[in-house]
C-alpha positions as CSV (number, residue, x, y, z in Angstrom):
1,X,30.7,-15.1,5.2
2,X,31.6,-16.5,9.0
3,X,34.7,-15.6,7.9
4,X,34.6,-12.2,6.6
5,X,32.0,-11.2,9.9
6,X,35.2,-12.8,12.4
7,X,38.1,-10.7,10.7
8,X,35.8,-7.8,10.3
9,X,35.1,-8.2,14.4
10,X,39.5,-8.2,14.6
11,X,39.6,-5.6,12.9
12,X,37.1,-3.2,14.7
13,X,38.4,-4.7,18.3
14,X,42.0,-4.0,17.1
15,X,40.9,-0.1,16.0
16,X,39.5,0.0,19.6
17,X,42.5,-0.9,21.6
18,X,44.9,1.2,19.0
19,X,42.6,4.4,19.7
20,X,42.3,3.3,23.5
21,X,46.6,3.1,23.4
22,X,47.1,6.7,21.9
23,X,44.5,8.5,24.3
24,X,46.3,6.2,27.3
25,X,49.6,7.6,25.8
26,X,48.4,11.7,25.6
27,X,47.1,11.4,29.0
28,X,50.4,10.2,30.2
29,X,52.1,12.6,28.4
30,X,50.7,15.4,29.6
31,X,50.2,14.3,33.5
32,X,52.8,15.6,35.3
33,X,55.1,14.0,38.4
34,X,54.0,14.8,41.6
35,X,56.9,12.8,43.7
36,X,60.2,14.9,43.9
37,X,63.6,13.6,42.1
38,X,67.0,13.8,44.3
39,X,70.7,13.3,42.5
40,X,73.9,12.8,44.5
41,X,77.1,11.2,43.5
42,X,76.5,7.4,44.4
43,X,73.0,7.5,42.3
44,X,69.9,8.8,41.5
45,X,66.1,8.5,43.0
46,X,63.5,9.6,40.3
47,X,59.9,7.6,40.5
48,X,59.3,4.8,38.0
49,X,56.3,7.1,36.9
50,X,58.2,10.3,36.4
51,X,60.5,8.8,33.6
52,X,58.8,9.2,30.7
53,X,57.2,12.5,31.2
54,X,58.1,16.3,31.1
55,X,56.1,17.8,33.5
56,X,56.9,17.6,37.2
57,X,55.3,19.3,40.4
58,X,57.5,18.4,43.1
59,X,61.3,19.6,43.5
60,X,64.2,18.7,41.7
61,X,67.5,18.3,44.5
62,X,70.2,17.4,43.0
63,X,73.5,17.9,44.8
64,X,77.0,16.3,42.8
65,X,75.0,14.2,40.2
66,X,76.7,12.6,37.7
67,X,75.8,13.4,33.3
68,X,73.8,10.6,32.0
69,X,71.9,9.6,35.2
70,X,67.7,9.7,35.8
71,X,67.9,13.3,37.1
72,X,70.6,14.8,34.4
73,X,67.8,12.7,31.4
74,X,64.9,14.3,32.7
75,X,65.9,17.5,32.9
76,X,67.5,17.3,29.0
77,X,63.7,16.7,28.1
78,X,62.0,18.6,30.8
79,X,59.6,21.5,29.6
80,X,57.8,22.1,32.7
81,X,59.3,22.0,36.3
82,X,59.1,22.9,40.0
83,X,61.5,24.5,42.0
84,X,65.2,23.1,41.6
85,X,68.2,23.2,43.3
86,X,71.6,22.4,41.5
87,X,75.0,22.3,43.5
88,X,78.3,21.5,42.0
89,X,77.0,18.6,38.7
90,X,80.4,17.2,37.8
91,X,78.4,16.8,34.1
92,X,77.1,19.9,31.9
93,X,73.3,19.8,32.4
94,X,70.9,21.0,29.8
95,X,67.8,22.4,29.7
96,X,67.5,23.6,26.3
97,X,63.7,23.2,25.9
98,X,62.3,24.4,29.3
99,X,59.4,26.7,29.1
100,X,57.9,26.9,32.5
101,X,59.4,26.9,36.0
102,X,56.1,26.6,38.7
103,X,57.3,27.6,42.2
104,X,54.6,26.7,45.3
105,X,57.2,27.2,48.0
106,X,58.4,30.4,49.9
107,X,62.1,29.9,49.1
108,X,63.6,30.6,45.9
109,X,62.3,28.6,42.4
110,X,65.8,28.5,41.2
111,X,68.9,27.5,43.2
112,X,72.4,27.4,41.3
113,X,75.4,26.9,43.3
114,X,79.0,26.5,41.4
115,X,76.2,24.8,38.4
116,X,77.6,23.9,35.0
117,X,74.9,24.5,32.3
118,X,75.4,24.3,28.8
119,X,74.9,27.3,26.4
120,X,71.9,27.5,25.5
121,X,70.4,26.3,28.7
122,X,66.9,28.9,29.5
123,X,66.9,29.4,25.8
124,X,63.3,28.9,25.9
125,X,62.1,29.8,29.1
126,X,58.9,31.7,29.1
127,X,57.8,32.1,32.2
128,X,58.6,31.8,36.1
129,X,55.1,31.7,38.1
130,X,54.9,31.8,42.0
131,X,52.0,32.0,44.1
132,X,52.6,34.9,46.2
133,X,54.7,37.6,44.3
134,X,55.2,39.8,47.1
135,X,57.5,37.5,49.4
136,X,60.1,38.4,46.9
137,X,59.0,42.4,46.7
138,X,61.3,43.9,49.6
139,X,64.5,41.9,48.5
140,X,64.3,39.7,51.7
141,X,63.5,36.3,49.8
142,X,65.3,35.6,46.2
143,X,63.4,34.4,43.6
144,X,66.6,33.5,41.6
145,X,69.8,32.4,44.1
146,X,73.0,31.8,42.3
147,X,76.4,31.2,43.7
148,X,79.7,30.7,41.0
149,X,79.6,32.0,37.5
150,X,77.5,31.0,34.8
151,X,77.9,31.7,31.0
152,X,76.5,35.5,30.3
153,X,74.2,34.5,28.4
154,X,72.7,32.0,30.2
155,X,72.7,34.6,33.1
156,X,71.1,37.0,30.7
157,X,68.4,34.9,29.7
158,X,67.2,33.9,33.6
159,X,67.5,37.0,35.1
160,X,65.1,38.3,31.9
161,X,62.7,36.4,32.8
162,X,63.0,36.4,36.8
163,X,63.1,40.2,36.5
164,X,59.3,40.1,34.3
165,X,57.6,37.9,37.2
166,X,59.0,41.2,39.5
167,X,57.4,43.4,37.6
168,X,54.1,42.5,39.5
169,X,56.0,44.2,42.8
170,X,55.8,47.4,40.9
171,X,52.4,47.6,40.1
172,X,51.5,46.6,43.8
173,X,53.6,49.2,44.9
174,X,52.1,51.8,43.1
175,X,48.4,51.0,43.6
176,X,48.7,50.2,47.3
177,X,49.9,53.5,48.9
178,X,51.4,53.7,52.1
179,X,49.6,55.0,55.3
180,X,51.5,58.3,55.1
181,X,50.2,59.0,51.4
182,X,46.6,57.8,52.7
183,X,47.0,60.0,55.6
184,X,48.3,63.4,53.6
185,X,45.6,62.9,51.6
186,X,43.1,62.7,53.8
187,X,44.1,65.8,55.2
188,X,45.1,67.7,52.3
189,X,43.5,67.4,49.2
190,X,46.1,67.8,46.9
191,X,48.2,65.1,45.5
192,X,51.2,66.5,45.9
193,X,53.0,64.9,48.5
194,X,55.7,68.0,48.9
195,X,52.9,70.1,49.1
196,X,51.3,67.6,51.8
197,X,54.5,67.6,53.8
198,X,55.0,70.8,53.4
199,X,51.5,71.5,55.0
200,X,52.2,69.7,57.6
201,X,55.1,71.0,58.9
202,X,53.2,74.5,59.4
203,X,50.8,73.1,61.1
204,X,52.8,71.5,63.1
205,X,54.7,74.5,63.7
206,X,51.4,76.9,64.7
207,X,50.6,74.1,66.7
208,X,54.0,74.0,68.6
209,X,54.0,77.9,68.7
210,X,49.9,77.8,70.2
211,X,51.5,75.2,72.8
212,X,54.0,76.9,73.9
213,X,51.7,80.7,74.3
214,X,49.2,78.2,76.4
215,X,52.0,77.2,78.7
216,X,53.7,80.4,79.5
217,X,50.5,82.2,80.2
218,X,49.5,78.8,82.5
219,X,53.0,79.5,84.3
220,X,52.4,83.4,84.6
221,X,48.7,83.1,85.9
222,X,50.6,80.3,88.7
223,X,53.1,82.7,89.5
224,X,50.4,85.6,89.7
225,X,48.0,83.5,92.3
226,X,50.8,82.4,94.4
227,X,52.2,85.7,94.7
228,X,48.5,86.5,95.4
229,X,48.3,84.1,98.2
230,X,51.8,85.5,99.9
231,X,50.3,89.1,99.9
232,X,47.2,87.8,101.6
233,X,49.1,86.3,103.9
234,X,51.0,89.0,105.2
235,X,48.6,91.9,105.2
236,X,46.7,89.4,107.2
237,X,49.2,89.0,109.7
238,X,49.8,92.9,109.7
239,X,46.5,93.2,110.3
240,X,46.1,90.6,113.3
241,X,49.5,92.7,115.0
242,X,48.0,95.9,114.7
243,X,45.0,94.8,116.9
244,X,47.2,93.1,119.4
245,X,49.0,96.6,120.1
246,X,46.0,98.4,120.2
247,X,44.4,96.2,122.9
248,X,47.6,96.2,124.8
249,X,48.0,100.3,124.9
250,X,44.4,100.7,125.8
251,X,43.9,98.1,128.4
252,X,45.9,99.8,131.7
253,X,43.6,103.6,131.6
254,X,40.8,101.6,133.2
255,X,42.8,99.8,136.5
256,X,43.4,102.1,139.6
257,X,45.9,101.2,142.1
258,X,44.6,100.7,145.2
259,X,46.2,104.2,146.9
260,X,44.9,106.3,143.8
261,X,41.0,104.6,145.1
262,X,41.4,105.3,148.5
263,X,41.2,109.2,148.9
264,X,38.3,109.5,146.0
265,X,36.3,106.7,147.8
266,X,36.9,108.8,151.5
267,X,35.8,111.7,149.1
268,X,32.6,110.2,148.2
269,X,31.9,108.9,151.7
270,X,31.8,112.7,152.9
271,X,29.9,114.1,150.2
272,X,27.6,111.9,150.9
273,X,27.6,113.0,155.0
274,X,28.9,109.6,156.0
275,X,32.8,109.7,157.4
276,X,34.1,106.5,158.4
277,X,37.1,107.3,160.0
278,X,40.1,104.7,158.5
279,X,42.4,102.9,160.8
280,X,45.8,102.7,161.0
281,X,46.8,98.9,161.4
282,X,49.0,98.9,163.9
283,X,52.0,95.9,163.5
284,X,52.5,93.5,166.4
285,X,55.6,93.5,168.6
């Protein structure tokens, strides 16, 4: 009885730690690496923790790397990844059962310079997520950047699915109108934008034509007022002329010399019976 109660105890501990192993293993299955993996031609650097999984966060650099080396395994494996960046592997790499590429950066998720892939290398790629689609909208940023010449069909398969994670530009583009559709609209409320333009341009037009009446009548009134100004001006000094000459003609038929006086004064002396005899001034010797 002891007996069957101890081995029935093993038995129940041992079912423990075998359920305890397998949840211990899933959960370390599906974390994924968060410290980035770098490949060069003396060696490799991938974390002890980032070797048994296929999920990784954090970029893949490899530059040169050699087949059969930590980053050329993982990537054989890989199902989820980062961004990567693969110049010149000596060794065909494979990534045959990749389904998800998870870019966080600003540059592009895939970087393939002079890269020898196998054949059937993207074969299951899905999907290639970013966080901001519209860095890569205008064509200033690449989401895909490849240098050399890689197998059409591998080509065929990546640009496929770069070119569906674009699509998300179109739609931006077409319900985020630009502020001269906004404005035309505004204004006008048809949606034609030909019509809008078109609109605009006459308006424009009567408005150039209205500015243009308004500044030729402003320039004739100017001309007007300052010929205005020069008439006043000289009729005034006319005017100021004429009144000199006429003081200056009338002025002299008041003044008598003093022989014209003389014999009308003697003349009013007599008449009035008073005769004061004039000397003659006689000079000195």
């Amino acid at each position: 009885m002891m007996w069957n109660r101890v081995k029935g105890s093993l038995n129940v501990k041992l079912l423990l730690m075998i359920a305890m192993m397998n949840l211990f293993s899933v959960v370390l299955t599906e974390s994924c690496c968060q410290r980035p993996m770098y490949a060069y031609k003396d060696g490799d650097a991938v974390p002890p923790e980032c070797v048994s999984v296929t999920c990784t966060e954090a970029t893949i650099y490899a530059d040169g790397s050699r087949g059969y080396q930590g980053v050329h395994s993982y990537l054989f494996r890989a199902t989820k990844i980062s961004s990567l960046t693969l110049i010149g592997n000596v060794t065909l790499f494979y990534m045959d059962v990749l389904k998800e590429v998870v870019h966080k950066g600003p540059g592009p998720a895939l970087t393939l310079r002079y890269a020898n892939l196998g054949e059937d290398t993207f074969k299951s790629l899905k999907t290639i997520k970013v966080d901001d689609v519209t860095i890569y909208c205008n064509g200033s940023n690449k989401l895909i950047e490849i240098e050399g010449k890689l197998l059409d069909d591998v080509l065929h398969r990546l640009y496929k699915v770069g070119n569906k994670t674009l699509e998300a530009c179109k739609l931006l583009t077409t319900t985020q109108p630009s502020v001269p559709v906004a404005t035309q609209e505004a204004c006008v409320p048809n949606s034609n934008l030909q019509k809008a333009v078109e609109n605009v341009e006459k308006e424009c037009s009567s408005n150039d034509l209205a500015l243009y009446i308004t500044s030729l009548s402003s320039g004739i009134l100017l001309i007007l007022l300052i010929a205005s100004i020069v008439f006043s001006v000289q009729m005034y000094r006319k005017l100021r002329l004429n009144q000199n000459r006429i003081f200056t003609i009338e002025a002299p038929s008041g003044i008598q010399t003093a022989d014209e006086s003389a014999p009308e004064a003697q003349k009013d002396r007599k008449m009035a019976g008073v005769d004061f005899p004039i000397r003659e001034r006689k000079s000195l010797p």
